[in-house]
Backbone as CSV, one residue per row, in Angstrom:
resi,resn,N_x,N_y,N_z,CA_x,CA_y,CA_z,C_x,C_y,C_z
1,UNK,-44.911,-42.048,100.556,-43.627,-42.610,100.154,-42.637,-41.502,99.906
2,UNK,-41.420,-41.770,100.580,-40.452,-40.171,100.127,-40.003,-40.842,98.833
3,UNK,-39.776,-39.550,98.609,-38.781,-39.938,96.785,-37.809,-39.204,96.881
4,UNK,-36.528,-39.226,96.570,-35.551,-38.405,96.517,-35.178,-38.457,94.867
5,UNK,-35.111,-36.966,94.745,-34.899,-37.078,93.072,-33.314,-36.861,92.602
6,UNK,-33.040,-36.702,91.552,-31.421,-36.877,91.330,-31.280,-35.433,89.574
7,UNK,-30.411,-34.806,89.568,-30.327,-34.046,88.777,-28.945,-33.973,88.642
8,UNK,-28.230,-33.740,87.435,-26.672,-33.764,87.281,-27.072,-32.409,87.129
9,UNK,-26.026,-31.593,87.544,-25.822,-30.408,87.845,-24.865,-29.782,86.454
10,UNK,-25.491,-28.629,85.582,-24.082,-27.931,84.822,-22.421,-27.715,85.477
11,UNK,-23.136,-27.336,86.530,-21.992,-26.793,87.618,-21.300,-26.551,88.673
12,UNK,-20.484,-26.765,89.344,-20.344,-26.385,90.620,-19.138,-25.943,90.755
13,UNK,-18.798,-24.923,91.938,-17.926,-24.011,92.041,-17.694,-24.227,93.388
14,UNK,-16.170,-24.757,94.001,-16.305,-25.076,94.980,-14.782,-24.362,95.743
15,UNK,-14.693,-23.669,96.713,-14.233,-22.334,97.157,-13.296,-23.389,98.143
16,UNK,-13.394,-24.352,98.633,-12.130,-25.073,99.221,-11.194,-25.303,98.031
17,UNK,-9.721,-25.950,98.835,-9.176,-26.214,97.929,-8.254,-27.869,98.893
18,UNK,-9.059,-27.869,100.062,-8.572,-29.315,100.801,-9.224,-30.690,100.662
19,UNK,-8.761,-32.094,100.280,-9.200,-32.784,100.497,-9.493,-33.106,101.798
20,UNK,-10.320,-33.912,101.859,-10.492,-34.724,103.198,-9.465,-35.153,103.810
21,UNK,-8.974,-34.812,104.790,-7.857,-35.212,106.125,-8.278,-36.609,106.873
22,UNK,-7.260,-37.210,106.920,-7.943,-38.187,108.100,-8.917,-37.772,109.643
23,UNK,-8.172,-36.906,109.952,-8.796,-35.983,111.208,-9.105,-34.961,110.650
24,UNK,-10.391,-34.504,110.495,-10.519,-33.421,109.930,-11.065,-32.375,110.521
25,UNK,-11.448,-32.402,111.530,-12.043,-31.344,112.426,-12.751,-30.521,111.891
26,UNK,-13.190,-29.154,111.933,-13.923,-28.214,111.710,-13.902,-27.485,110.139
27,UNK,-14.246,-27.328,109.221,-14.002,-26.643,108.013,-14.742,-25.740,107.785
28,UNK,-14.624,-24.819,106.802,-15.853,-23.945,106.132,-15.687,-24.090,104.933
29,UNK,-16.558,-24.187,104.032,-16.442,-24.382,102.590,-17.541,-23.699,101.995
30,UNK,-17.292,-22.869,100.823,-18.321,-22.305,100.023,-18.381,-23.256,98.559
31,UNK,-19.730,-23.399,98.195,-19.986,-24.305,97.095,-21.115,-23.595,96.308
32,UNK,-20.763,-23.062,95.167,-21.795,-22.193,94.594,-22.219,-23.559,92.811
33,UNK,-23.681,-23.503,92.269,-24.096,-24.326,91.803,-25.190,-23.958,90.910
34,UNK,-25.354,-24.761,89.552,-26.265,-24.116,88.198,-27.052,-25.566,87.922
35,UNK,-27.910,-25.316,88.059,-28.707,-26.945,87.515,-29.500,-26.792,86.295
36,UNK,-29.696,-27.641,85.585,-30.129,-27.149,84.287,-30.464,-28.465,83.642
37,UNK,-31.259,-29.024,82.445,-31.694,-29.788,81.823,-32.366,-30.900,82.691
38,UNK,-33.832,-30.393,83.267,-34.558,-31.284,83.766,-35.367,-31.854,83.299
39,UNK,-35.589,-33.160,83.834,-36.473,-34.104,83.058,-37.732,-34.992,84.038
40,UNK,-38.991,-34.710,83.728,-39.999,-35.289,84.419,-39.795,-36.369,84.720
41,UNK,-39.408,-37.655,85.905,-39.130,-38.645,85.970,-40.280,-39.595,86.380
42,UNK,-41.310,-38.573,86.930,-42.229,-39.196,87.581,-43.766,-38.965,87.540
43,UNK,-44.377,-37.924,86.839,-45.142,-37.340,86.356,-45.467,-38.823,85.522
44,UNK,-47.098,-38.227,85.343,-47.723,-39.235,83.827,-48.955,-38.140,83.777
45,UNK,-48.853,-37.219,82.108,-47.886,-37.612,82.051,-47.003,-36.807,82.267
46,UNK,-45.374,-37.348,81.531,-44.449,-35.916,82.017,-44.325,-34.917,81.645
47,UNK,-44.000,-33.742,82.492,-44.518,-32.387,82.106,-42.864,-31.626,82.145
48,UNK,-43.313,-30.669,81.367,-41.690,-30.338,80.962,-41.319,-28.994,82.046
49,UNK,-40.297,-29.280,82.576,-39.809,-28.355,84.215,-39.903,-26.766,83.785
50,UNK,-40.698,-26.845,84.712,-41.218,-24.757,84.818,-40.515,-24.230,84.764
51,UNK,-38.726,-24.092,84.641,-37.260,-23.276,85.249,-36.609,-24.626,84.163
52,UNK,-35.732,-23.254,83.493,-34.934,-24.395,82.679,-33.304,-24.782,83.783
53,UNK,-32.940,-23.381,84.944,-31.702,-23.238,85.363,-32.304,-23.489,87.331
54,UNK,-31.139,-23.936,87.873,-31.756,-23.246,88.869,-30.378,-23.267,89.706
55,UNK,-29.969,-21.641,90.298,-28.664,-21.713,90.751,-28.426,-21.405,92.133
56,UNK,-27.864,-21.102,92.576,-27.472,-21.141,94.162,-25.940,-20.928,95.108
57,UNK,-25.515,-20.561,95.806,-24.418,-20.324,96.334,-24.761,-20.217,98.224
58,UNK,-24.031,-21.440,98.955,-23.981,-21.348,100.193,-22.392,-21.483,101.008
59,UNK,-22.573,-21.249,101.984,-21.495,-21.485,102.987,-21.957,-22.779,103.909
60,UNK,-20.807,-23.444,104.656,-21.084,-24.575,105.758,-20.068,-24.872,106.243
61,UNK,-20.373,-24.774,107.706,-19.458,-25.127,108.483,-19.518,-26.120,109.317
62,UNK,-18.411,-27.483,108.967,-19.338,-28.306,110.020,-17.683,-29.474,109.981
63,UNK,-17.935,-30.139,110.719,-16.450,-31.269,110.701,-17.017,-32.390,109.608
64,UNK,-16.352,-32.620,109.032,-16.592,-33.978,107.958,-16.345,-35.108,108.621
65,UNK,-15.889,-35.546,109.878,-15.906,-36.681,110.656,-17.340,-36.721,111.326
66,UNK,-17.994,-36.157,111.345,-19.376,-36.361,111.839,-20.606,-36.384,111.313
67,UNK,-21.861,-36.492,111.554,-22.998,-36.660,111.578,-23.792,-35.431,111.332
68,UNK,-24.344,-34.795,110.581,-25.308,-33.678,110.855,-27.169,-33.783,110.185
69,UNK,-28.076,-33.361,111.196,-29.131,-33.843,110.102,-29.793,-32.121,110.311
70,UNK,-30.550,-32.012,109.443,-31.087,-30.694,109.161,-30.414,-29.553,109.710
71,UNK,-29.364,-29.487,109.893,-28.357,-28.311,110.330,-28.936,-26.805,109.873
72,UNK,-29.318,-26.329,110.614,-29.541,-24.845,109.697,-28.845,-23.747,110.201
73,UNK,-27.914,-24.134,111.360,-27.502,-22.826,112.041,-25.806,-22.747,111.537
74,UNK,-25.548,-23.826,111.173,-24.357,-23.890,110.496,-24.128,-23.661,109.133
75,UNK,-25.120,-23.053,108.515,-25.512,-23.247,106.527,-25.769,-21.530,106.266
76,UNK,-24.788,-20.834,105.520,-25.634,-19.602,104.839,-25.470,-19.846,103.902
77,UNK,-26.927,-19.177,103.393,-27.257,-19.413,101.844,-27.022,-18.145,101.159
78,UNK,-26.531,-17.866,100.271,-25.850,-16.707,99.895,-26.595,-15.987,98.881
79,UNK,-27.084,-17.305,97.882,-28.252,-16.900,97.025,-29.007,-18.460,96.328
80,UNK,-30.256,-18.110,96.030,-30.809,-19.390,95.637,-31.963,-18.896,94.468
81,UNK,-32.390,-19.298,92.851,-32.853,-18.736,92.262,-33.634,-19.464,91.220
82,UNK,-33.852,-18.787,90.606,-34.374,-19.938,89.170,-35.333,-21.127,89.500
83,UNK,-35.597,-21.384,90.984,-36.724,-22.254,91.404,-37.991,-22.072,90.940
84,UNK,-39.027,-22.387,90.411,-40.326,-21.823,90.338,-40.476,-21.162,91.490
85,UNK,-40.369,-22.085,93.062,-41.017,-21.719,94.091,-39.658,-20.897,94.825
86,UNK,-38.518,-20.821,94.603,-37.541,-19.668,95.227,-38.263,-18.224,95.564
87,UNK,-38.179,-17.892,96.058,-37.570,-17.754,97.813,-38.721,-18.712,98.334
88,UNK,-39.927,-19.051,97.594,-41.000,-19.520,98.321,-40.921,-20.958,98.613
89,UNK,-40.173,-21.880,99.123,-40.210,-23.305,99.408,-40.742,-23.415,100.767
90,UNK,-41.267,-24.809,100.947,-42.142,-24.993,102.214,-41.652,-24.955,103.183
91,UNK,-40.114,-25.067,103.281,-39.687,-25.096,105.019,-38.315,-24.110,104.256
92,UNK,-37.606,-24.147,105.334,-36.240,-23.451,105.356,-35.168,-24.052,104.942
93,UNK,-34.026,-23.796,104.095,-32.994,-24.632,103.672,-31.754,-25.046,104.756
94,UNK,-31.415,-26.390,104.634,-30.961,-27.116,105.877,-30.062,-28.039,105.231
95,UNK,-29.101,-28.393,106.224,-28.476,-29.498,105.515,-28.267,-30.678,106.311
96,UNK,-27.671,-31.839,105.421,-27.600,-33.090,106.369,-26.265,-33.821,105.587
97,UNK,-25.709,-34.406,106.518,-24.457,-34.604,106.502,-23.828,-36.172,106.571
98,UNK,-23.845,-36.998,106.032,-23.122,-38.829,106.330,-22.244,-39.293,106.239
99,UNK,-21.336,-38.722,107.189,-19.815,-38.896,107.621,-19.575,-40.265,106.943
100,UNK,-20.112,-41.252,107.036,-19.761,-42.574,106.379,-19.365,-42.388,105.224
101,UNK,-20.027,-41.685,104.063,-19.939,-42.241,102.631,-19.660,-40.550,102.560
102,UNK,-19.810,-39.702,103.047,-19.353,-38.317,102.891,-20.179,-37.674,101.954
103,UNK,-21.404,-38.042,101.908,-22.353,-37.246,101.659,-23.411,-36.259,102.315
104,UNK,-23.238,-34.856,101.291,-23.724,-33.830,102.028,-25.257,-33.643,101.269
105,UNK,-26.285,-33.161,101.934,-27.150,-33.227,101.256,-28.181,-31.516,101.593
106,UNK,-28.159,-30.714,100.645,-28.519,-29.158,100.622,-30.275,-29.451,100.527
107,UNK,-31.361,-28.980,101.156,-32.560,-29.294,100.806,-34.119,-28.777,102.475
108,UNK,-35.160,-28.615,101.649,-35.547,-27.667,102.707,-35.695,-29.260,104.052
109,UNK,-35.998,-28.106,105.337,-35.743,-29.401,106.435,-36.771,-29.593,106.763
110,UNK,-38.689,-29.804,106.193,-39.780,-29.757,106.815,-40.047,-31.138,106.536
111,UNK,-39.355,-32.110,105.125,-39.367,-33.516,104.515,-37.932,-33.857,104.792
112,UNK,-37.143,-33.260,105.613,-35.811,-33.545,105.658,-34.912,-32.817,104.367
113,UNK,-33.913,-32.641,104.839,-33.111,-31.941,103.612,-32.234,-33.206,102.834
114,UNK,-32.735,-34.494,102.952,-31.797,-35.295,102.446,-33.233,-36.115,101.058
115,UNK,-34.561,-35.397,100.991,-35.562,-35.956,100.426,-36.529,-34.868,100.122
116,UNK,-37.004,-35.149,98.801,-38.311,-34.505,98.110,-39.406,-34.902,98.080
117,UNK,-40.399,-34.404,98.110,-41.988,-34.922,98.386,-42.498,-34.734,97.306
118,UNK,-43.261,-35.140,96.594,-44.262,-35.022,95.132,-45.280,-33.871,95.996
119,UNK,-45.527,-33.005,94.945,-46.546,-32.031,95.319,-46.342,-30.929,96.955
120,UNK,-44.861,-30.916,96.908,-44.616,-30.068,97.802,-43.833,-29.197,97.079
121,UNK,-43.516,-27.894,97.329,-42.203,-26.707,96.545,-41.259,-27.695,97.402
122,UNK,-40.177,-28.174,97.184,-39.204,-29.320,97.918,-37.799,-28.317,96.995
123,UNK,-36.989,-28.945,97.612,-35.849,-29.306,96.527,-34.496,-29.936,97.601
124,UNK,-33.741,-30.310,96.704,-32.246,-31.064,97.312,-31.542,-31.024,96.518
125,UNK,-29.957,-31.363,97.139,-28.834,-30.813,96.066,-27.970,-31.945,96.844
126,UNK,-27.350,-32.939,96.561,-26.227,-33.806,96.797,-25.479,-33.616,96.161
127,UNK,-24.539,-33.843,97.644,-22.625,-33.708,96.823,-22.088,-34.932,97.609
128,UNK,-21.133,-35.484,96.977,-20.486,-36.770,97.402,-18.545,-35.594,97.769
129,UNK,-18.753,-35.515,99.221,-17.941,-34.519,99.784,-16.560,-35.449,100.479
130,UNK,-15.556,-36.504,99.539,-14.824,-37.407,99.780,-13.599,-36.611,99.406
131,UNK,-13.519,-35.750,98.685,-12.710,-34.732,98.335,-13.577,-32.956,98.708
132,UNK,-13.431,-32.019,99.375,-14.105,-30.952,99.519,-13.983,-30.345,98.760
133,UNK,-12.599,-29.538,97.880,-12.368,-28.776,96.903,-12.943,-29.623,95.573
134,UNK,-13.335,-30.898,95.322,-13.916,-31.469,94.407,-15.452,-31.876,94.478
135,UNK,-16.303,-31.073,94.414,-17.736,-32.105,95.312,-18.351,-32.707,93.705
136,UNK,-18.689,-34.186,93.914,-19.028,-34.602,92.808,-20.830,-34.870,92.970
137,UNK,-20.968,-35.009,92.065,-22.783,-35.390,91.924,-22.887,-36.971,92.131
138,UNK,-23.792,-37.292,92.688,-23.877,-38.928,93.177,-25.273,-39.018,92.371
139,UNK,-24.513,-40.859,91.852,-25.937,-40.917,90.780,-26.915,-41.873,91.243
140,UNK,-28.004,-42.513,90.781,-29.131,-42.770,91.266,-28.953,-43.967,91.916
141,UNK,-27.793,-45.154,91.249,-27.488,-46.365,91.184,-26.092,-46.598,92.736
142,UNK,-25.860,-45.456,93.764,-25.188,-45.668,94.599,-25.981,-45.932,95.673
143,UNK,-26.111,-47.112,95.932,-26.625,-47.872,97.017,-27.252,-46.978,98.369
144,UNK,-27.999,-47.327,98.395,-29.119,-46.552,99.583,-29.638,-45.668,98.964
145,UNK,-29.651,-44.956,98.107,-30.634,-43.533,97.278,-31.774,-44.006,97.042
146,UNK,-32.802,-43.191,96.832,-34.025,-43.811,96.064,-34.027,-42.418,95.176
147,UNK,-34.464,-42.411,93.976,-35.174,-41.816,93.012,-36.126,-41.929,92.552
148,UNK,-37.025,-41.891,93.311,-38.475,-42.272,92.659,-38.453,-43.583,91.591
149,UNK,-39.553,-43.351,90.561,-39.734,-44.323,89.617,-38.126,-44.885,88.967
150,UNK,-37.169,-43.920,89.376,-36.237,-44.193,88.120,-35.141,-45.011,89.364
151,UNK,-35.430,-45.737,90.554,-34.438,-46.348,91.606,-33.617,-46.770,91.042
152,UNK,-32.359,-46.643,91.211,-31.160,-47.263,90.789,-30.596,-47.196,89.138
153,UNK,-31.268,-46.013,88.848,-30.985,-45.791,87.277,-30.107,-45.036,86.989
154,UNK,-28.465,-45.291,86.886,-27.385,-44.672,86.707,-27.693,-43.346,85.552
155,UNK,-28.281,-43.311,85.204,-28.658,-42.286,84.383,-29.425,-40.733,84.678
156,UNK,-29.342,-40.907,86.290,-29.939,-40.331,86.866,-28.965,-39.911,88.344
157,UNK,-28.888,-38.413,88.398,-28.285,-37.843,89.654,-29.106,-37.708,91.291
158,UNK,-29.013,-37.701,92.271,-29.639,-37.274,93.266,-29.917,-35.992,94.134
159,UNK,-30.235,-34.938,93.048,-30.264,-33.946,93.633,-31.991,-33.434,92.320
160,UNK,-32.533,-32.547,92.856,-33.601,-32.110,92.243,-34.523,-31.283,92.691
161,UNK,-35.772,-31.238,92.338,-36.642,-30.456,92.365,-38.051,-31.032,92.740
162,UNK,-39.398,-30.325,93.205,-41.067,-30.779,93.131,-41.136,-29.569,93.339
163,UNK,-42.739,-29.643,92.943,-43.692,-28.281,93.197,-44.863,-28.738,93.232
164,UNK,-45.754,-27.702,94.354,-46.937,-27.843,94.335,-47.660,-28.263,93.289
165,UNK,-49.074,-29.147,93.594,-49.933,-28.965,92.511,-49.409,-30.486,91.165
166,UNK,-48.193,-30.607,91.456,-47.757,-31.939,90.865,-47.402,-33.245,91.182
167,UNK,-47.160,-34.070,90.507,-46.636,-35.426,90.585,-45.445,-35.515,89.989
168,UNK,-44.564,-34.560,89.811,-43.633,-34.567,88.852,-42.460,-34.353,90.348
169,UNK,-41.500,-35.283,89.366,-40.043,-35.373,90.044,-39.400,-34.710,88.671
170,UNK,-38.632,-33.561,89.145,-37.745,-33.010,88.348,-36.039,-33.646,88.432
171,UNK,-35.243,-34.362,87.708,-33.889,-34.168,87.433,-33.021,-33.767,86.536
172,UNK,-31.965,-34.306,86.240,-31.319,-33.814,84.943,-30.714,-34.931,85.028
173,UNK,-30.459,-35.100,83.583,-29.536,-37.141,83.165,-28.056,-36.735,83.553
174,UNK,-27.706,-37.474,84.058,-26.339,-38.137,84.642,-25.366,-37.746,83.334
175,UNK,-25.514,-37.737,82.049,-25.192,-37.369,81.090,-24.482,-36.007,80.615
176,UNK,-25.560,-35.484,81.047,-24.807,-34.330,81.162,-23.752,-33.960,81.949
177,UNK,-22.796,-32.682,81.392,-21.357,-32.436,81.941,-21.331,-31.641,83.334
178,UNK,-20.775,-32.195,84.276,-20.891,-31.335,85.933,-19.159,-30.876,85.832
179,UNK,-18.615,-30.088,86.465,-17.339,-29.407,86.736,-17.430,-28.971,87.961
180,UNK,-16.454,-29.209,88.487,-15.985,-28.097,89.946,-14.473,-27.948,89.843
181,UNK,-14.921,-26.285,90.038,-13.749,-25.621,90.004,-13.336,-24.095,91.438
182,UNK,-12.471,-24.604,91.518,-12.187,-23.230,92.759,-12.655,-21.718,92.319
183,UNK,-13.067,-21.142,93.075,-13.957,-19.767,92.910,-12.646,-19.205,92.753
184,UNK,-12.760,-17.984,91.757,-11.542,-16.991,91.993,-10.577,-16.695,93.181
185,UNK,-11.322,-16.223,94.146,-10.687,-15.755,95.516,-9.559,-16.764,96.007
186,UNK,-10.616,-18.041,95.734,-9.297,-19.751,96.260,-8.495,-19.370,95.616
187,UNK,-8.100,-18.704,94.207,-6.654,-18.990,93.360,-5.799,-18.258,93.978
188,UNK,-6.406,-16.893,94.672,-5.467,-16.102,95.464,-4.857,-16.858,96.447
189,UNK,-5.443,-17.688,97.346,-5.251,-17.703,98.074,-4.562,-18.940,98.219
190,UNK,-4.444,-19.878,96.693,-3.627,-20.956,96.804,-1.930,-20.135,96.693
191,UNK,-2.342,-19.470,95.485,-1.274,-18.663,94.946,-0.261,-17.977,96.253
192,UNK,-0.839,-17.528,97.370,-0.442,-17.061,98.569,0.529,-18.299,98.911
193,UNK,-0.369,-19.775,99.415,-0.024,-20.610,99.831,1.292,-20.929,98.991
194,UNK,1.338,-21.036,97.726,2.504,-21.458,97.007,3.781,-20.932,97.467
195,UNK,3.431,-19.209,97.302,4.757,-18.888,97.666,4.944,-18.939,98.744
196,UNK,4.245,-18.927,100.044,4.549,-19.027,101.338,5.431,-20.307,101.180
197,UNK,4.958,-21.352,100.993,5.747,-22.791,100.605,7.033,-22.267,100.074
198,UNK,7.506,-22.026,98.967,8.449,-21.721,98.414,9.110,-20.772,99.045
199,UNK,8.962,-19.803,100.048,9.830,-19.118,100.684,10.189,-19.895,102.220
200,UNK,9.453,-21.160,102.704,10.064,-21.753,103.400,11.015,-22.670,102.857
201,UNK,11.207,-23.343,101.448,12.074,-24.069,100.936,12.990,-23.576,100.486
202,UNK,13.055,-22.153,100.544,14.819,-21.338,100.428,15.132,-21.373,101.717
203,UNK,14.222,-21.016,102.355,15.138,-20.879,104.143,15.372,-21.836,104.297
204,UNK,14.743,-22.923,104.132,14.962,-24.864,104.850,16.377,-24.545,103.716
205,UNK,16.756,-24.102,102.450,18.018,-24.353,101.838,18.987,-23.855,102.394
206,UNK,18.824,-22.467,103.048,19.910,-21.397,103.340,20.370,-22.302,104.735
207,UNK,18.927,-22.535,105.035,19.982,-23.221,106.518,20.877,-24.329,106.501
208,UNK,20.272,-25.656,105.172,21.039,-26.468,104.886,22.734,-26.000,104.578
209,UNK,22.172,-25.400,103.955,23.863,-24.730,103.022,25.068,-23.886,104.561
């Protein structure tokens, strides 16, 4: 049976600063991320998570009007840590992509990167990517997810953790506080954008005048 587990995330840091376009063609976006306060969901009994943090930073390039499933040639991972099993997970990190509901899903691609296996080093990371410069955490109770024992339990995120040797689904409660905020570099580079803007709205004046 797959289980996909769900974890609210401390954090996320997200290096766009565009929403979703109607046509959106090609993007790159960096999304760097801290997970923290996990809770045995599925274990009996439950056992308290080996890694209290577990953080990460990737790149992806891919069109948000489309389809992607285990993508790995389009994904760098920049850094990934605090896993029990980091660097050691069973397959390679991959992503998968559902242009429909605009969910992106970070996770190794040997169980799929959109699902966790009990008793495999696994992990997954969902972002609900309807806004890019905003990626939010999707919780257990949005239609089509499964979370193991805890299906449809708003109290519960879809992103998480397994490891060998267990029965344990690792998440973190929905409860806890998630943020995304533009990485430093974006402020430059909105800041650029501003005044570029503002020095075309004196010329659009000078010419009016």
């Amino acid at each position: 049976m797959r289980n996909i587990i769900g974890i609210a995330a401390a954090t996320i840091v997200a290096a766009g600063l565009t929403s979703l376009p109607a046509n959106a063609g090609v993007v790159t976006e960096t999304y760097s991320f801290t997970l923290g306060g996990f809770v045995d969901i599925n274990g009996s009994p439950p056992l308290p998570s080996p890694q209290s943090t577990i953080t990460g930073s990737f790149t992806v390039t891919f069109d948000p009007t489309l389809n992607y499933d285990n993508d790995t040639t389009d994904l760098v991972v920049h850094s990934f840590s605090g896993s029990p099993m980091a660097p050691a997970l069973d397959s390679q990190l991959g992503f998968t992509y559902d242009a429909s509901g605009h969910f992106f899903f970070l996770g190794g691609v040997a169980n799929d990167s959109d699902f966790v296996f009990t008793g495999t080093n696994d992990f997954v990371l969902t972002f609900d990517l309807t806004n890019l410069a905003d990626p939010k955490f999707v919780p257990c109770n949005t239609p089509g997810f499964l979370c193991g024992a805890n299906t449809g339990n708003p109290a519960y995120d879809t992103s998480g953790y397994t490891t060998q040797g267990t029965n344990s689904l690792w998440f973190i409660a929905a409860a806890n506080s998630s943020t995304a905020v533009p990485e430093p570099a974006t402020w430059a580079i909105l800041l650029a954008g501003l005044l570029g803007a503002g020095a075309m709205v004196r010329y659009g004046r000078r010419r009016v005048w």
